[in-house]
N, CA, C and O atoms as a GROMACS GRO file, in nm:
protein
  452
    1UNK      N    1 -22.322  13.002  12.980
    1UNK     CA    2 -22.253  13.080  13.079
    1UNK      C    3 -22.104  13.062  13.070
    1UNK      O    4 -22.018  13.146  13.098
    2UNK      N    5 -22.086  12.929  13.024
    2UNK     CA    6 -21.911  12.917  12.998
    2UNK      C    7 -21.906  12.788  12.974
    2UNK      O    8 -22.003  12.713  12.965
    3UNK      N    9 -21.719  12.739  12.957
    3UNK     CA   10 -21.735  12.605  12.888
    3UNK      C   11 -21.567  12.608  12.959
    3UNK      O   12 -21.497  12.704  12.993
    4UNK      N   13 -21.540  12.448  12.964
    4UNK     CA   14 -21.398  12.368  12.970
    4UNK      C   15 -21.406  12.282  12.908
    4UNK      O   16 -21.508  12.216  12.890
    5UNK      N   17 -21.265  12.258  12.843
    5UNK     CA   18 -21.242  12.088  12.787
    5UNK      C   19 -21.116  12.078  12.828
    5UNK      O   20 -21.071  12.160  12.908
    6UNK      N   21 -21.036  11.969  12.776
    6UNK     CA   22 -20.958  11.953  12.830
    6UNK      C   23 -20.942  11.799  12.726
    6UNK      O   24 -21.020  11.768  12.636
    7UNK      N   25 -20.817  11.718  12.774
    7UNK     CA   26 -20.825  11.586  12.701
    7UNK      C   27 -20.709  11.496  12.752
    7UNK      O   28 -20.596  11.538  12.776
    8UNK      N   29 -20.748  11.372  12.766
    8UNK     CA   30 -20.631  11.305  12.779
    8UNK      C   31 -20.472  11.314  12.710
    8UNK      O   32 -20.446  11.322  12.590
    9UNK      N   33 -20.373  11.312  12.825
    9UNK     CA   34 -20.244  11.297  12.758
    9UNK      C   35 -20.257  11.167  12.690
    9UNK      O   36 -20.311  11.071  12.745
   10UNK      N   37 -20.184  11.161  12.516
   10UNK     CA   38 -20.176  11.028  12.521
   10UNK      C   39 -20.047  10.989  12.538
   10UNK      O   40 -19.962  11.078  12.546
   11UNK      N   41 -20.006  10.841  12.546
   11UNK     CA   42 -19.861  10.750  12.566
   11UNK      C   43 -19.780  10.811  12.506
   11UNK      O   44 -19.803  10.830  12.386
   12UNK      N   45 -19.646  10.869  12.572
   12UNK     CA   46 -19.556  10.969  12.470
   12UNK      C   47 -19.592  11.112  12.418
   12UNK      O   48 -19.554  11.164  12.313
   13UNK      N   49 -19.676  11.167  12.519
   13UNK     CA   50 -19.697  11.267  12.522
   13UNK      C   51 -19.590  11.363  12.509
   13UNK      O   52 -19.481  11.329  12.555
   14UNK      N   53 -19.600  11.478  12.453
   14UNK     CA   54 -19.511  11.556  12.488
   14UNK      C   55 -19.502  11.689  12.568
   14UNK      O   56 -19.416  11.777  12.570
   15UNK      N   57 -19.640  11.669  12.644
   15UNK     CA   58 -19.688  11.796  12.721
   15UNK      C   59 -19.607  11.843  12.836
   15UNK      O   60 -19.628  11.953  12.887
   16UNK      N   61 -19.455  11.712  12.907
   16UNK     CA   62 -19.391  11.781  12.978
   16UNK      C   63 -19.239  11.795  12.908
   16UNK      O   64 -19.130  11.796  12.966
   17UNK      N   65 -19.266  11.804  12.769
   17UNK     CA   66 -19.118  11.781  12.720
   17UNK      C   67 -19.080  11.974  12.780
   17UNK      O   68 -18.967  12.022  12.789
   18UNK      N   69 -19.175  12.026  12.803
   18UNK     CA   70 -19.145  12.186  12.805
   18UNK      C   71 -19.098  12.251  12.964
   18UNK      O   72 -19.097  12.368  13.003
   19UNK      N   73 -19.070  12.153  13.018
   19UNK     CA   74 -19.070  12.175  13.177
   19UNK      C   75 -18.930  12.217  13.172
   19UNK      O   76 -18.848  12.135  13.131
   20UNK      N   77 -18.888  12.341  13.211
   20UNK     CA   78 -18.763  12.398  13.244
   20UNK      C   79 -18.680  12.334  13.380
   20UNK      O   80 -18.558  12.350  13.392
   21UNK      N   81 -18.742  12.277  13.458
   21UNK     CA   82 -18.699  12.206  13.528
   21UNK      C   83 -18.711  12.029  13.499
   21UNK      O   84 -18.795  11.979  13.574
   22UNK      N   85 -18.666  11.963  13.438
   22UNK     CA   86 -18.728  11.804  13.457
   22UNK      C   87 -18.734  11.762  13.562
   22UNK      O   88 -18.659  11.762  13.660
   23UNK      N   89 -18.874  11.705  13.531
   23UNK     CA   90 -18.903  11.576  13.598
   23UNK      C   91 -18.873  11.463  13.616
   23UNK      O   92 -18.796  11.414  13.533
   24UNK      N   93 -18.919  11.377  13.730
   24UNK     CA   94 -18.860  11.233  13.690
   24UNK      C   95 -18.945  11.157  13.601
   24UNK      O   96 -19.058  11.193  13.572
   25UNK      N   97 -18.891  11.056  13.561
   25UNK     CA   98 -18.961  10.996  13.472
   25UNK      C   99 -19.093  10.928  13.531
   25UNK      O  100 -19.192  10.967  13.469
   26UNK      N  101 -19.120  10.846  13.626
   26UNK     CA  102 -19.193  10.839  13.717
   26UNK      C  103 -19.353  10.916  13.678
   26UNK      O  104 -19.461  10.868  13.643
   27UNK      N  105 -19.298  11.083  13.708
   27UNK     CA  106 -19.384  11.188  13.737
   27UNK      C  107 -19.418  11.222  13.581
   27UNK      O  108 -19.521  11.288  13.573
   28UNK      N  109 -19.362  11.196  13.465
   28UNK     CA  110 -19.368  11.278  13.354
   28UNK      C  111 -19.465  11.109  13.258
   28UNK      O  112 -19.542  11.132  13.165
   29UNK      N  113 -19.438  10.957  13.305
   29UNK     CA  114 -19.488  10.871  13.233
   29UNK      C  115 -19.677  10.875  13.188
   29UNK      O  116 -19.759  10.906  13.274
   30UNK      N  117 -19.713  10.844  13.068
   30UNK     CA  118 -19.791  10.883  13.031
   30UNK      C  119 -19.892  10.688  12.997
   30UNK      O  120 -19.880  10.644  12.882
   31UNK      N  121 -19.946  10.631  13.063
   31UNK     CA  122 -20.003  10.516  13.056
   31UNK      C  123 -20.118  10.505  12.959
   31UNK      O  124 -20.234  10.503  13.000
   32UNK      N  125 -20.089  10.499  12.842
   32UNK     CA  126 -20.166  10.430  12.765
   32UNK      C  127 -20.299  10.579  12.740
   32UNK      O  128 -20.403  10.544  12.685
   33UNK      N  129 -20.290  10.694  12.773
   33UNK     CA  130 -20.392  10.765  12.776
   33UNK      C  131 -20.489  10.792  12.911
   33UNK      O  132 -20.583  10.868  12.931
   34UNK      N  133 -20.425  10.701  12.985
   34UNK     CA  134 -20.529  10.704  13.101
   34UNK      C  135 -20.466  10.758  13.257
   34UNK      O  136 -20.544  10.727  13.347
   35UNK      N  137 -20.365  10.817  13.297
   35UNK     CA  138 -20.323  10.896  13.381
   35UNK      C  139 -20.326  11.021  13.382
   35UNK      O  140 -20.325  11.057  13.500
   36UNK      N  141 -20.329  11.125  13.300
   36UNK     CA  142 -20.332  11.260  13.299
   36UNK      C  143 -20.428  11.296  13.215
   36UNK      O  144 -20.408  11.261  13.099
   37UNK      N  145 -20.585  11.391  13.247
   37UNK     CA  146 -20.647  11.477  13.179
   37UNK      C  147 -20.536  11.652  13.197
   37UNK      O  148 -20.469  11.696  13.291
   38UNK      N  149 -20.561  11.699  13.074
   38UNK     CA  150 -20.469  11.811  13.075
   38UNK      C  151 -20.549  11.909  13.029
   38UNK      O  152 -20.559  11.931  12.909
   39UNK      N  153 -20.624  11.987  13.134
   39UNK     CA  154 -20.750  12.121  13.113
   39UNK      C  155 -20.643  12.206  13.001
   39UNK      O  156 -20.522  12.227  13.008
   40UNK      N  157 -20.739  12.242  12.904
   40UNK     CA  158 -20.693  12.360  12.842
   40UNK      C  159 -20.757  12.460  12.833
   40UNK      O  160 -20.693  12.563  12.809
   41UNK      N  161 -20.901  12.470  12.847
   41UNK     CA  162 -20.940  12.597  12.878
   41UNK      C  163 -21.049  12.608  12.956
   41UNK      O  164 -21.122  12.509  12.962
   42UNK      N  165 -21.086  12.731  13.035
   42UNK     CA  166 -21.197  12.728  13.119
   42UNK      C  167 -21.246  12.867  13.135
   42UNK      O  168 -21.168  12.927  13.209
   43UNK      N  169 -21.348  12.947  13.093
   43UNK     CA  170 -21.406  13.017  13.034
   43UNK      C  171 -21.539  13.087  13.137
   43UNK      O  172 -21.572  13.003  13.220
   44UNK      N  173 -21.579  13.151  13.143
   44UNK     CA  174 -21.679  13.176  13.198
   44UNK      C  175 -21.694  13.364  13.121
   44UNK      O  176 -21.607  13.449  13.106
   45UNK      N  177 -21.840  13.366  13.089
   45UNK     CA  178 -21.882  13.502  13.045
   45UNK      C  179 -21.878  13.573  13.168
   45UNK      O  180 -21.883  13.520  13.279
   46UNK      N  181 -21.868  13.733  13.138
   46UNK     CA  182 -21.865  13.849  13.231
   46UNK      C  183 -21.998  13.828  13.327
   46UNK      O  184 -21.980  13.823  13.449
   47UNK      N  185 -22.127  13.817  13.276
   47UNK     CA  186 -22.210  13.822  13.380
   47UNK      C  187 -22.235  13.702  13.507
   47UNK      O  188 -22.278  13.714  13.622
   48UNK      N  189 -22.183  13.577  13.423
   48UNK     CA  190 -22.149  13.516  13.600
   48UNK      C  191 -22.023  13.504  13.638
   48UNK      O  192 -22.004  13.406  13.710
   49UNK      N  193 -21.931  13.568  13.616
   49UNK     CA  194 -21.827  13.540  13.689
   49UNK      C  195 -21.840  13.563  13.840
   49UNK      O  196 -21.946  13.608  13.883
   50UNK      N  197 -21.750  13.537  13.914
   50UNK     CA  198 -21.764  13.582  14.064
   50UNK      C  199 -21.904  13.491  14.120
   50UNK      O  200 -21.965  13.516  14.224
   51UNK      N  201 -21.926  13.422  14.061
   51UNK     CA  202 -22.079  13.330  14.126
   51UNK      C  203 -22.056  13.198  14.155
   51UNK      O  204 -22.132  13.135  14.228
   52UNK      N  205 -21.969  13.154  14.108
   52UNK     CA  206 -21.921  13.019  14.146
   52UNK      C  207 -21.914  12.909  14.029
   52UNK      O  208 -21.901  12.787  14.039
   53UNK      N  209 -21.925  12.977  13.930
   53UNK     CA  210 -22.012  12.896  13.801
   53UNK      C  211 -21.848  12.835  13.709
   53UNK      O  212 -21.849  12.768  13.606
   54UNK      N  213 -21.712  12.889  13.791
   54UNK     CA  214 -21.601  12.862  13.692
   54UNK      C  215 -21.572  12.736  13.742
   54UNK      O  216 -21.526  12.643  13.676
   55UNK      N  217 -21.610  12.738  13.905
   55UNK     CA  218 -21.541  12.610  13.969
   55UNK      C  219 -21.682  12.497  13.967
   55UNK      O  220 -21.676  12.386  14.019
   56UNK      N  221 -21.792  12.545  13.905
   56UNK     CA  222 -21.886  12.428  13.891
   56UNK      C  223 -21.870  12.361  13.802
   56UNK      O  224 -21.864  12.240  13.822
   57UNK      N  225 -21.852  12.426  13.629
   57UNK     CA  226 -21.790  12.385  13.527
   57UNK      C  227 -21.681  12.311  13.545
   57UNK      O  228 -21.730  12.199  13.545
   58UNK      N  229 -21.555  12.294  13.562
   58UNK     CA  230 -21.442  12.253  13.603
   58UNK      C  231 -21.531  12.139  13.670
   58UNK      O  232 -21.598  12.066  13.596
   59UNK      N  233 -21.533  12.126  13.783
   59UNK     CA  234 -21.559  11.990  13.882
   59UNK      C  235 -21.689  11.917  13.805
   59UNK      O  236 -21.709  11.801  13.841
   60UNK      N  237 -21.762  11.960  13.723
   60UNK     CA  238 -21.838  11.889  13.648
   60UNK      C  239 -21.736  11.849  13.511
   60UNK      O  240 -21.788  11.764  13.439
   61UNK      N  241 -21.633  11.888  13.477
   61UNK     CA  242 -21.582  11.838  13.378
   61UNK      C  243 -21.496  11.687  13.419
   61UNK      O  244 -21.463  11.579  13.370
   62UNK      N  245 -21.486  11.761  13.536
   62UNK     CA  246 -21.355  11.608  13.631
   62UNK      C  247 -21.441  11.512  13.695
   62UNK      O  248 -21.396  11.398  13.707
   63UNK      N  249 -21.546  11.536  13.734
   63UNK     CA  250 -21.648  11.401  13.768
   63UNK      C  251 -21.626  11.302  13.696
   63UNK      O  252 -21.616  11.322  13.575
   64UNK      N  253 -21.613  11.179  13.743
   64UNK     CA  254 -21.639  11.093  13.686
   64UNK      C  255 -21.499  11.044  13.553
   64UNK      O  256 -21.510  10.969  13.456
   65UNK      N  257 -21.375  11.122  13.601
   65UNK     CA  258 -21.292  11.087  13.471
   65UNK      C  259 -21.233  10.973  13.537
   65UNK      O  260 -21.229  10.957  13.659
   66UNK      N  261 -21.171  10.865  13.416
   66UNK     CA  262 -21.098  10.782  13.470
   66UNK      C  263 -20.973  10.811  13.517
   66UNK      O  264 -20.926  10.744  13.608
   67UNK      N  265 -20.874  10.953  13.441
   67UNK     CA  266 -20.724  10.959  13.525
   67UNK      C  267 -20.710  10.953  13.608
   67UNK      O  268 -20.801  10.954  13.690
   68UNK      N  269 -20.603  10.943  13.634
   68UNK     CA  270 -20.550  10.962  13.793
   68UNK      C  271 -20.534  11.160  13.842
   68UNK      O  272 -20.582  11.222  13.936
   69UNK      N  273 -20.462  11.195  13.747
   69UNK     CA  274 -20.460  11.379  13.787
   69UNK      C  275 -20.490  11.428  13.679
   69UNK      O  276 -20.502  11.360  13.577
   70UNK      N  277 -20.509  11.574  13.685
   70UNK     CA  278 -20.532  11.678  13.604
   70UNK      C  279 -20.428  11.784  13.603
   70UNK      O  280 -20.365  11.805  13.706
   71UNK      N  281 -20.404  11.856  13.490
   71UNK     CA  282 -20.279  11.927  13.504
   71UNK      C  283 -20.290  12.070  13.438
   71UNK      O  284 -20.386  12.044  13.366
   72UNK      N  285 -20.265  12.187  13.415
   72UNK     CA  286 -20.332  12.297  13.337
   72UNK      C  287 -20.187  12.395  13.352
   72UNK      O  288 -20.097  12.386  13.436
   73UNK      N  289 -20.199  12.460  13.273
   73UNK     CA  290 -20.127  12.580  13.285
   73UNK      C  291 -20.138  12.719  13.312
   73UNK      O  292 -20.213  12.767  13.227
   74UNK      N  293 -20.097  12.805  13.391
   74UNK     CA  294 -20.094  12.935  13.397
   74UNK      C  295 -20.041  13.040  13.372
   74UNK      O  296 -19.932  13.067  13.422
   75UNK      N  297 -20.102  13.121  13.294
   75UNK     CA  298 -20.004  13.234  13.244
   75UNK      C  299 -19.919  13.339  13.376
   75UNK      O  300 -19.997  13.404  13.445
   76UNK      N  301 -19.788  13.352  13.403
   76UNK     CA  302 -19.727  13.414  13.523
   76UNK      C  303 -19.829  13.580  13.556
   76UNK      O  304 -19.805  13.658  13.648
   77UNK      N  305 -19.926  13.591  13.463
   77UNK     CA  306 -19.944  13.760  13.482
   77UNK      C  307 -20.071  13.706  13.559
   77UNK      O  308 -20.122  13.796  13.626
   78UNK      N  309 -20.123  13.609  13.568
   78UNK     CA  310 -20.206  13.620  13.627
   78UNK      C  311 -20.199  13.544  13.737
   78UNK      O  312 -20.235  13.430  13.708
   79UNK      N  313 -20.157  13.558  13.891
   79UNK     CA  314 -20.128  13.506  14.012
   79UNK      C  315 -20.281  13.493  14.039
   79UNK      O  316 -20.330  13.383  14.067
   80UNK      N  317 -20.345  13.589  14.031
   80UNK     CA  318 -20.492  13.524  14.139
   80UNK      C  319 -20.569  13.402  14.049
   80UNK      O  320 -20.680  13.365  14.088
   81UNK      N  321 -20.512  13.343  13.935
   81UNK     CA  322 -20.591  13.257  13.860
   81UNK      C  323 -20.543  13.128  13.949
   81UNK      O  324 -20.593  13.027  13.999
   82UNK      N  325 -20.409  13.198  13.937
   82UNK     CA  326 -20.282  13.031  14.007
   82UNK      C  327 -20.353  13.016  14.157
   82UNK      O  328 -20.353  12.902  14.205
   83UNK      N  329 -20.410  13.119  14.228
   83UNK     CA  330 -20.413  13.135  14.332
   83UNK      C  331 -20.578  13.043  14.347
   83UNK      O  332 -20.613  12.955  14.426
   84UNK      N  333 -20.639  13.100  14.251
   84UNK     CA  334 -20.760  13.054  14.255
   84UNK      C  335 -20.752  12.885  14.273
   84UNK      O  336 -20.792  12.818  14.369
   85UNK      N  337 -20.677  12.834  14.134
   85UNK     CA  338 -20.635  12.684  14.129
   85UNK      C  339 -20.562  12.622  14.257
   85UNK      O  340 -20.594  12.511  14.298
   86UNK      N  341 -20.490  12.678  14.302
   86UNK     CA  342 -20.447  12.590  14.428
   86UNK      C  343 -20.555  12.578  14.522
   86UNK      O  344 -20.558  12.468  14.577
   87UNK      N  345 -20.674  12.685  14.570
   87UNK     CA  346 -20.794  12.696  14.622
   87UNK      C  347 -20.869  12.535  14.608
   87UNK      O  348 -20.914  12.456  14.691
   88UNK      N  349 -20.852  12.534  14.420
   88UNK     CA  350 -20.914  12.393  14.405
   88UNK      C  351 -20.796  12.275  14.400
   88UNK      O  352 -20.799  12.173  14.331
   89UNK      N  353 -20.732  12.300  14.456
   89UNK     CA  354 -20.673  12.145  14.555
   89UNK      C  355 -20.561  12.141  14.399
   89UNK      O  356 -20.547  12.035  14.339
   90UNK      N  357 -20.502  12.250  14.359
   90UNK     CA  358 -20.405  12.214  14.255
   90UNK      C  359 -20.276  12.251  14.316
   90UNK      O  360 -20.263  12.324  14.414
   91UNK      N  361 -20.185  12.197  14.253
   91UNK     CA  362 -20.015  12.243  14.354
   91UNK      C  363 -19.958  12.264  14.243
   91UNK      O  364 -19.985  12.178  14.158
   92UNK      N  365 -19.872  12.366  14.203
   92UNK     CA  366 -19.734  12.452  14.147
   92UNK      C  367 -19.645  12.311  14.091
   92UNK      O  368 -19.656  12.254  14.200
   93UNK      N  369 -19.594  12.246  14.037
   93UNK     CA  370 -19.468  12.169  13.977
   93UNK      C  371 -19.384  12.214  13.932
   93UNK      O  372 -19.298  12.127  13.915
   94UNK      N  373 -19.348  12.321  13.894
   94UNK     CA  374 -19.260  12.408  13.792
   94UNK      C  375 -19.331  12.488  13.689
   94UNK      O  376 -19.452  12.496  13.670
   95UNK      N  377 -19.201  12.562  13.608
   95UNK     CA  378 -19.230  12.607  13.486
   95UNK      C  379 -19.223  12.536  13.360
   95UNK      O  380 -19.172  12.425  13.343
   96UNK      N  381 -19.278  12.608  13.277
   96UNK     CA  382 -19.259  12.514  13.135
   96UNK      C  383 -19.288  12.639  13.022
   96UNK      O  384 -19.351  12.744  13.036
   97UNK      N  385 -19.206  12.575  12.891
   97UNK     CA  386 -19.203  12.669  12.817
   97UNK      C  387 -19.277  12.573  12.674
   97UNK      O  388 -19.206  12.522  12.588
   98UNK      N  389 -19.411  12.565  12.674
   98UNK     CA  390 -19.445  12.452  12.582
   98UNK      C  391 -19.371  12.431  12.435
   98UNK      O  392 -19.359  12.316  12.394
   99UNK      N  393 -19.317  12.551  12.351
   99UNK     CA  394 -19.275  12.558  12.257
   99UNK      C  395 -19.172  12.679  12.262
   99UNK      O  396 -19.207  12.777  12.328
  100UNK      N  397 -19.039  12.683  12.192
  100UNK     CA  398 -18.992  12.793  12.167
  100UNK      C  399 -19.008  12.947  12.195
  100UNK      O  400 -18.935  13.011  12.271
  101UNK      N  401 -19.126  13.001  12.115
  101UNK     CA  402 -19.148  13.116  12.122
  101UNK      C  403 -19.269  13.180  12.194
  101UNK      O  404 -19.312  13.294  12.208
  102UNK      N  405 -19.306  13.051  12.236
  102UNK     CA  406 -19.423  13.071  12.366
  102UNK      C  407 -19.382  13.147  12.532
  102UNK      O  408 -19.275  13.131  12.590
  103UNK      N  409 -19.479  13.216  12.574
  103UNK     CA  410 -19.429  13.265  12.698
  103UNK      C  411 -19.421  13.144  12.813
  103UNK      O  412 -19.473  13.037  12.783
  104UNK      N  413 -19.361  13.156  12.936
  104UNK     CA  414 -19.313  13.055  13.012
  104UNK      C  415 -19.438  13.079  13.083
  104UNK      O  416 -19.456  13.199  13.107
  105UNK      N  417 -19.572  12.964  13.145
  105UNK     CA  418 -19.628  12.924  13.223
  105UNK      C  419 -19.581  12.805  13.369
  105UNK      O  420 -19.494  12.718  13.379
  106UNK      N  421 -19.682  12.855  13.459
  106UNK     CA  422 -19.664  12.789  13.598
  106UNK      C  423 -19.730  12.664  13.549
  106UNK      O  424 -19.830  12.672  13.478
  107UNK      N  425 -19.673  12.537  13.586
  107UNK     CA  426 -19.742  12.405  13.568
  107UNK      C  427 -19.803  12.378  13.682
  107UNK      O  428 -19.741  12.413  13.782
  108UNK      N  429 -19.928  12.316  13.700
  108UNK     CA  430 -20.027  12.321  13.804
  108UNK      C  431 -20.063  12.113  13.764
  108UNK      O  432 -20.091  12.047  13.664
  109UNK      N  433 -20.044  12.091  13.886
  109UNK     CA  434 -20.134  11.932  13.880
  109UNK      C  435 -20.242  11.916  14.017
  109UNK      O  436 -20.236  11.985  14.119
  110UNK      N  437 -20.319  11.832  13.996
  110UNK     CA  438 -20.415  11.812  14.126
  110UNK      C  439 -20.428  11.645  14.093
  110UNK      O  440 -20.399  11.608  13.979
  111UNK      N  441 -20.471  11.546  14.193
  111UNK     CA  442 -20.472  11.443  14.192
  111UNK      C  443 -20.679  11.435  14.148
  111UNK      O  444 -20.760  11.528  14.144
  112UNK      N  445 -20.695  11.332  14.131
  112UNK     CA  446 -20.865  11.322  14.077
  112UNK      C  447 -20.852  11.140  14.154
  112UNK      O  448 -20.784  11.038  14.155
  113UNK      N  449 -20.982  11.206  14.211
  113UNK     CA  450 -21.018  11.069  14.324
  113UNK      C  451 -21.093  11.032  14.275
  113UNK      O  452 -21.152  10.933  14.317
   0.00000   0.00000   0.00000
């Protein structure tokens, strides 16, 4: 029906070198691999969408992780995705432009209890 992965930042990451706004260092430090899972994709086929099956995937992917937060990106054209994610307990941090010639995404983090 669909799939997420996602993977630990490791130490010296460079996943917020792209933040158009910086961070503090604090907020951007990367411990050994074990503070930030960073979703990269989350998927669901046409026939279950709308059933609940994107946010079951997802919260079955974050069960049980050791980080502390999770962090993902959003493409700006799509507001009801961002909209969806804050739904699941994610908050806005800025923009970021991961590479050069890449389009600029909303950075999204949520804390994992």
């Amino acid at each position: 029906m669909g799939y997420a992965y996602g993977s630990a930042l490791p130490e010296g990451s460079r996943w917020w070198a792209g933040m158009l706004s910086p961070l503090s260092r604090e907020d951007i430090d990367e411990t050994g691999g074990r503070r930030t899972l960073a979703l990269f994709e989350l998927m669901v086929r046409q026939p279950w969408r709308k059933t609940g099956s994107a946010h079951r995937i997802h919260e079955a992917l974050l069960a049980d992780r050791p980080e502390e937060r999770v962090t993902l990106l959003v493409e700006p054209s799509h507001p009801k995705v961002q909209a969806l994610y804050e739904r699941w307990g994610y908050k806005y941090i800025g923009d970021q432009q991961p590479f050069p010639d890449a389009p600029v995404h909303a950075t999204m983090l949520r804390p994992l209890s």
